[in-house]
C-alpha positions in Angstrom: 0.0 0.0 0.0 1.5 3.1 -0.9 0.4 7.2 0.1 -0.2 7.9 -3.2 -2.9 5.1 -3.5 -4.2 6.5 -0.4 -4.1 10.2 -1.4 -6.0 9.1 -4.5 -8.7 7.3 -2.4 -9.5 10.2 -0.4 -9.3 12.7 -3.4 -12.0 10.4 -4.8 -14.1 9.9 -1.2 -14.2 13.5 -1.3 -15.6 14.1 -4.6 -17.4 10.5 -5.0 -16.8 11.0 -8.7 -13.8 9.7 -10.3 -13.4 11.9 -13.6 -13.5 14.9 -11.1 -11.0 13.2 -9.1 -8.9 12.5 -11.5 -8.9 15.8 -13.2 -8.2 17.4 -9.7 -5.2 15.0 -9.6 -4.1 15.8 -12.9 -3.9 12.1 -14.0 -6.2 9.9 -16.5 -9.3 8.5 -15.4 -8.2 5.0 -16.5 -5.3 5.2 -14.1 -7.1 6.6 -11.4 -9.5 3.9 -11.7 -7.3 0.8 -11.5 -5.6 2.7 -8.8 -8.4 2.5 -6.6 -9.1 -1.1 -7.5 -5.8 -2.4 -6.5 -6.0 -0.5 -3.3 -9.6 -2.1 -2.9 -7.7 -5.7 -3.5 -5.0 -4.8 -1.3 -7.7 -3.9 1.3 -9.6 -7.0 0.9 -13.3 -5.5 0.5 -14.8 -3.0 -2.4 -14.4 0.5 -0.8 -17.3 2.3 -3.0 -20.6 1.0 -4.4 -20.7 1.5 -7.8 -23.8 2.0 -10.0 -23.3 3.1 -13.3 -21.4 5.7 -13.4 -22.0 6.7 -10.1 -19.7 6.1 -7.2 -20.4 6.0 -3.9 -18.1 5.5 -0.3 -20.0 2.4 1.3 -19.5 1.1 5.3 -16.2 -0.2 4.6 -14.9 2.8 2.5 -16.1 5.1 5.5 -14.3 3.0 8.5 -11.1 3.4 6.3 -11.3 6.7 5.6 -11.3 7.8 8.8 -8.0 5.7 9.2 -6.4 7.3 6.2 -7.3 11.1 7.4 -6.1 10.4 10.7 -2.7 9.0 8.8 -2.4 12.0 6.8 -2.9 14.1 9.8 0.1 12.6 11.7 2.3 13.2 9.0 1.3 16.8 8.7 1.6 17.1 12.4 5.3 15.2 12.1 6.5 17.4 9.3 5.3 20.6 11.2 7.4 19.4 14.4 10.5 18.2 12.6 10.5 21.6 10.2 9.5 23.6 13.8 12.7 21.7 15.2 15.1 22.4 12.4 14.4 26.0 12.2 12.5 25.4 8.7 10.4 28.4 9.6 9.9 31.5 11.5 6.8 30.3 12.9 3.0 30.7 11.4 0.4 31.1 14.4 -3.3 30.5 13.4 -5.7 32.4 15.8 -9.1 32.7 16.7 -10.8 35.0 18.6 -14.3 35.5 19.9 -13.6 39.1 21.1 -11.2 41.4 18.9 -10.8 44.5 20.9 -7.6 43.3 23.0 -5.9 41.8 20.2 -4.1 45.0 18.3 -2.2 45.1 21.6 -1.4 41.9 22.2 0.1 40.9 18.7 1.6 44.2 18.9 3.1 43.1 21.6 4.0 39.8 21.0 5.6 41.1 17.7 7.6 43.6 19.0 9.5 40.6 20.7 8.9 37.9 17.9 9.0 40.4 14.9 9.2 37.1 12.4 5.9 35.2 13.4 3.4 35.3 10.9 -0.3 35.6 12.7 -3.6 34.2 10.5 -6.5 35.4 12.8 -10.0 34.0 12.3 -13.3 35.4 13.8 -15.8 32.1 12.9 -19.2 30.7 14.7 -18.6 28.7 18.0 -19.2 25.5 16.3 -16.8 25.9 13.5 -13.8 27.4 15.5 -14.4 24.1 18.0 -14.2 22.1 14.5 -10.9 23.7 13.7 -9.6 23.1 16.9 -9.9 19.8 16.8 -8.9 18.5 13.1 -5.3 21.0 14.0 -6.8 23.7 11.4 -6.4 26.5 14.2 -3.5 26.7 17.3 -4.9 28.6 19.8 -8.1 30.0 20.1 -9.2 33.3 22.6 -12.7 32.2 23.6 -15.5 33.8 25.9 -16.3 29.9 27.3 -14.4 26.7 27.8 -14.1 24.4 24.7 -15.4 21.4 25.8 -13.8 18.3 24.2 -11.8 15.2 25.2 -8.8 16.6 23.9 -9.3 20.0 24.5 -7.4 22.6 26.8 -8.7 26.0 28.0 -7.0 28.1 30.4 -9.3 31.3 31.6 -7.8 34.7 31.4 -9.8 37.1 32.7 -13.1 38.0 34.0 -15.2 41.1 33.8 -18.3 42.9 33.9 -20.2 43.1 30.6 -22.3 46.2 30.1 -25.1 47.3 28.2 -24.1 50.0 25.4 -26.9 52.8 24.3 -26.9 55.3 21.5 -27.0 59.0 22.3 -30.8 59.8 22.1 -31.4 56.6 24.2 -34.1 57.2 26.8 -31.3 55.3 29.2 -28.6 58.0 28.4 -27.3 59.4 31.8 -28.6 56.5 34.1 -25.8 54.5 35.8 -27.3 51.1 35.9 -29.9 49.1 34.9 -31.5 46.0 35.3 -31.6 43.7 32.3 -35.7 42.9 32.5 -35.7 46.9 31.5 -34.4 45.7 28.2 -36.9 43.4 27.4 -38.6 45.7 24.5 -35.3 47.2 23.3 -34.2 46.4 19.9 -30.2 44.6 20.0 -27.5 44.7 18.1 -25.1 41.5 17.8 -23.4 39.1 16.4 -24.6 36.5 14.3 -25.9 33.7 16.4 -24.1 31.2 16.8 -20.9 33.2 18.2 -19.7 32.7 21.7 -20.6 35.9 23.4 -23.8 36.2 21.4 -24.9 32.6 23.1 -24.0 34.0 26.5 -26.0 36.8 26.1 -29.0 35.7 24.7 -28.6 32.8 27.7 -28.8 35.6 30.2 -31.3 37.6 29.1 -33.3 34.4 29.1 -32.8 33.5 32.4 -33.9 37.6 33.1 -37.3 36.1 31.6 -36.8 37.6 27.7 -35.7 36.8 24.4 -33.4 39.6 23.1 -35.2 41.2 20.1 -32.1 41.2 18.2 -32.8 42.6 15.0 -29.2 43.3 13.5 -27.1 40.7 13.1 -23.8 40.9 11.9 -20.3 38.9 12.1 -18.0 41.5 12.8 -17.6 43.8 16.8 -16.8 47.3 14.6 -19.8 47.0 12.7 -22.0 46.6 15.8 -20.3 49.9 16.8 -21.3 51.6 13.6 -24.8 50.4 14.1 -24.9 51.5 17.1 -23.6 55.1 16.4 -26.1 55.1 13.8 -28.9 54.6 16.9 -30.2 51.7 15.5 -30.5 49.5 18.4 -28.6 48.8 21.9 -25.9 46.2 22.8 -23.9 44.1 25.1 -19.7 45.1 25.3 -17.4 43.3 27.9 -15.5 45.9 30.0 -12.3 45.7 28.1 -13.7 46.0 25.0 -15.9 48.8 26.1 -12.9 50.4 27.5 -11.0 50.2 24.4 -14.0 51.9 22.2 -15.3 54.2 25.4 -14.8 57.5 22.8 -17.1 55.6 20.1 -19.7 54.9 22.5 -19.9 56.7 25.9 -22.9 56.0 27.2 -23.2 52.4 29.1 -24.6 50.9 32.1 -24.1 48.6 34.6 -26.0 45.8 34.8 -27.5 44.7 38.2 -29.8 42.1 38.4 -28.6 39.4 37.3 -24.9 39.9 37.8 -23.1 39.4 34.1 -20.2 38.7 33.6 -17.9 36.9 31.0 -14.9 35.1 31.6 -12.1 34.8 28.7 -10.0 32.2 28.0 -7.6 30.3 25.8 -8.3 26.9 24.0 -6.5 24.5 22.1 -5.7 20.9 21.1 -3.7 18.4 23.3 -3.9 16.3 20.0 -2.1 18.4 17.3 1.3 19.4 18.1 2.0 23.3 19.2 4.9 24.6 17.3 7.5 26.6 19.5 6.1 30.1 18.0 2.8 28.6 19.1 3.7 27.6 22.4 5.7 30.8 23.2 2.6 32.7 22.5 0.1 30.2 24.5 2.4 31.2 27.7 2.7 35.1 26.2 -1.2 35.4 26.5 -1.6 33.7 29.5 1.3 36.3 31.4 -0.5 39.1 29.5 -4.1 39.1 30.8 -2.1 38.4 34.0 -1.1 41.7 34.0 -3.8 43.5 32.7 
């Protein structure tokens, strides 16, 4: 059995069409196809049902596909660690982040030490950043609730108030506090749901006895700022990220009853392998918020 047989298989698992398959792997159908069939011998049982000209992955074909992913992910993970080792790169750092605010200071940061890393930051849904997580698609992820996961890690950062931001001809301007049942008919702006602090929210304001009437939804923190300048609803802001936009939006209250607050954290895999530009930033971030 060879990896090219095996990098063939899945190409064609994937696509469950072998003329696509084969054009994606820039060989001739022909050759593709007695490829697979000499991997199927090898195997001892017909990986895909065929009807036609139709191709499908059957039981078998699924059980061994999981095997050959998970053998193309260790060798991925081995050539990462041996190139990390070598000094084959500068180091690549693949982020995500449920809250934005703190981060142009903490790269900056960072990257005034470690001026060679190269960060890829990701804002994604809960369920998708857990996803990459877990298949090694993402190092480290800044998260306003513990990943939850076999393999999974999450250290918490910080916690803090989160407040309730109004616009300036808000009949709550100049109040101190409130309590959240007062929002009950207020119109909220947020991310799309789905996102961490979003679920935390609306979880809240359910227990408070409501469903937020959120009306904008969007998948980026700025734009809920520019919504909200343009008085087009009210929102939730954890104190830092309040604090770093305070001169965008001046007027918010604390929340009394219930209490709210958010606790950040940082996740990743125990089963993919941190690179050393990884794994000097895991411990940056975690002496950061400690000083913040």
């Amino acid at each position: 059995m060879e990896l090219l047989q095996l990098q063939y298989f899945q190409t064609v698992a994937r696509l469950e069409h072998i003329t696509k398959a084969a054009e994606e792997l820039n060989i001739a159908q022909p050759s593709l196809s007695k490829t697979i069939a000499r991997l199927e011998k090898h195997v001892g049982v017909p990986l895909f049902d065929r009807q036609g000209r139709s191709i499908r992955l059957n039981p078998f074909g699924k059980v061994f596909l999981e095997r050959v992913e998970r053998v193309f992910s260790e060798l991925e993970e081995g050539k990462r660690e041996v190139r990390d080792m070598a000094g084959l790169n500068r180091g690549s750092i693949t982020l995500g982040a449920s809250l934005t605010s703190v981060l142009p200071e903490l790269l900056g940061a960072f990257l005034s030490l470690y001026p060679n890393v190269h960060f890829r930051q990701l804002l994604e849904p809960t369920a998708v950043m857990k996803r990459m997580l877990e298949d090694g698609e993402m190092d480290l992820c800044i998260t306003t609730a513990p990943v939850e996961g076999a393999d999974m890690e999450w250290a918490p950062l910080r916690t803090e108030q989160f407040y309730v931001v109004v616009p300036d001809n808000h009949r709550l301007v100049g109040r101190d506090s409130v309590s959240l049942i007062e929002l009950k008919d207020e119109t909220f702006i947020g991310l799309r749901s789905g996102y961490w602090f979003r679920s935390l929210t609306d979880s809240i304001c359910e227990r408070a006895g409501f469903t937020p009437n959120t009306m904008l939804e969007v998948d980026e923190p700025d734009a809920v700022v520019l919504l909200l300048r343009r008085r087009l609803g009210i929102m939730f802001a954890p104190e830092m990220a309040w604090k770093k936009r305070e001169h965008l939006m001046p007027h918010r209250l604390r929340i009394t009853d219930p209490d709210c607050t958010v606790t950040t954290g940082l996740a990743w895999s125990r089963r993919h392998y941190l690179s050393l530009a990884a794994q000097r930033f895991r411990q940056f971030v975690i002496e950061y918020f400690g000083n913040v």
